[in-house]
C-alpha angles and dihedrals in degrees: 000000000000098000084054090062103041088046084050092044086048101048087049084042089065099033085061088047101049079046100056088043098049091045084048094048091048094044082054097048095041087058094048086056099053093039088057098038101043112183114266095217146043139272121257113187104208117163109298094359147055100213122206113222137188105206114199127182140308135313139043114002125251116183117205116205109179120216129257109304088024133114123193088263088086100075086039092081094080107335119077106053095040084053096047090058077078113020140018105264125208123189119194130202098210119238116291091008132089103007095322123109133214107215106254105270095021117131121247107185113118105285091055093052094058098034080063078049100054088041088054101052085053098052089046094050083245103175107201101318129201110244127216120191126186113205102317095010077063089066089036084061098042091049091052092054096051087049112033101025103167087054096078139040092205146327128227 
C-alpha cells in the first residue's frame, strides 16, 4: 500500500510542478507581449473601467467601438486617420478587451458597456458623437442609444 502512495504523491508532485511551470511560462510571455506592443493611447477611469483611447484630430466627434474578439487596432489599419483629416476621432478598446480593464466585479453585459461609453464621452467633453460600432460594438451602440439617449447624434 505504501509504493502506491508514494507512486500517487509523486505523480501530484509533478502535476503541481508542470503547473507552476506552465503559469510561470504564461506570466513571462505575457510580459514579453505587452513590453513589445505598448498601448498607443492613453488611459481614461471611468465607473467600473479604465478605458484605453486613441484620440485623432478636430471636429465633430466619432467614436469607434470594435466587435467581440476586437481591439481598437482594428480601426487603426486605414480609419482612423482618414477619418481625423475631418473629425476628431476617438477609438475606444471596450472594457475588459484590448488593454483596457473592467473593475473586478463589475458587469459586462451590453448596458454597462455603453453606460462606460457614455461616461467616457462626458469625461472627454464629447458633444453628441457619431458612433460608430463594428459587430458587438453594433449592439454596444445600439444599446447606448436605448439607454442614454442624449449621449450620442447618431450611430452607424
Amino acid at each position: 500500500m505504501s509504493i502506491v502512495l508514494t507512486v500517487l504523491a509523486v505523480l501530484i508532485g509533478l502535476i503541481l510542478v508542470l503547473g507552476a511551470s506552465l503559469y510561470l511560462y504564461t506570466w513571462r510571455t505575457a510580459r514579453r507581449i505587452e513590453a513589445a506592443m505598448p498601448p498607443p493611447g492613453r488611459f481614461v477611469d471611468v465607473p467600473g473601467a479604465r478605458l484605453h483611447v486613441v484620440e485623432r484630430g478636430q471636429g465633430p466627434a466619432v467614436l469607434l467601438v470594435h466587435g467581440l474578439s476586437g481591439q481598437l487596432e482594428n480601426f487603426g489599419y486605414g480609419m482612423i486617420e482618414p477619418l481625423a483629416e475631418h473629425f476628431r476621432v476617438i477609438a475606444v478598446d471596450r472594457p475588459g478587451a484590448g488593454h483596457s480593464t473592467r473593475t473586478p466585479g463589475s458587469a459586462a453585459d451590453l448596458p454597462a458597456q455603453a453606460a462606460a461609453l457614455a461616461a467616457l464621452c462626458d469625461k472627454l467633453g464629447l458633444e453628441r458623437p457619431l458612433v460608430v460600432g463594428h459587430s458587438l460594438g453594433g449592439a454596444i451602440a445600439l444599446a447606448l442609444a436605448i439607454h442614454h439617449p442624449n449621449a450620442w447624434a447618431g450611430w452607424h
